[in-house]
C-alpha positions in Angstrom: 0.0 0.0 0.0 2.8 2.4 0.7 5.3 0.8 -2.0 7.4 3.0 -4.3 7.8 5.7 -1.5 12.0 5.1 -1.6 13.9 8.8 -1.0 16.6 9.4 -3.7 19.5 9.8 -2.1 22.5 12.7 -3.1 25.3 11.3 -3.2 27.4 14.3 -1.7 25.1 14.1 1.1 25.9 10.6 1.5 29.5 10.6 1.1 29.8 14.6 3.8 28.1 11.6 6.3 30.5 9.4 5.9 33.4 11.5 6.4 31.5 12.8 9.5 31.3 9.3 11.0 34.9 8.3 10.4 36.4 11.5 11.4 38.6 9.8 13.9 40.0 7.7 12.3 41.2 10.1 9.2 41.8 13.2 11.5 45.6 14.0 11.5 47.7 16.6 13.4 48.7 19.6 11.1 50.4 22.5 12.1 47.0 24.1 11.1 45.4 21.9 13.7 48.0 23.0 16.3 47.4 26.8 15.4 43.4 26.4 15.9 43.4 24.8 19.1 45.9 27.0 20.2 44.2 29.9 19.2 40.5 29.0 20.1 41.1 26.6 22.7 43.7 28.2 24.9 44.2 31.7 24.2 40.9 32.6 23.1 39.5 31.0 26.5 42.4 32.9 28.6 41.8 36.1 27.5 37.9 36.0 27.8 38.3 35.0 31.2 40.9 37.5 32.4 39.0 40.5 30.7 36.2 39.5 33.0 38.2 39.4 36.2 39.7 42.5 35.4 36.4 43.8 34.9 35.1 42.4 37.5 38.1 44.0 39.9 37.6 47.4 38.3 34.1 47.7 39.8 34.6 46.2 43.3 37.6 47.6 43.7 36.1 51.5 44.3 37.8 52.3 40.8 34.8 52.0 38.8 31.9 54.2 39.7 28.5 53.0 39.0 25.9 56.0 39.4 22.2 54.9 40.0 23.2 51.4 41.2 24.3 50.2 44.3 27.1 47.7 43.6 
């Protein structure tokens, strides 16, 4: 009753898929690769975080004046 309902399938779909699934076992260490995580795992991280504390210091340290707020 529900015959002939088969998807086509695209084959660049198909093949993006497959490259996704076995990405760990065809992932290799570039100096590219190095550079990223660098960059956007360490650094990236490091910097976010101690522009927060600074900013965080500035105001509850009496340096930074908030007006209309108590803080």
């Amino acid at each position: 009753m529900g015959g002939g309902m088969e998807a086509n399938k695209n084959k660049w779909i198909e093949d993006w898929g497959a490259a996704r699934e076995n990405l760990e076992h065809n992932f290799r260490w570039t100096r590219r690769n190095f550079a990223l995580v660098g960059i956007f795992g360490i650094a990236l991280p490091v910097l976010v975080y101690r522009g927060i504390v600074k900013e965080f210091l500035f105001y509850h340290n009496g340096v930074g004046i908030v007006f209309g707020g108590s803080c």
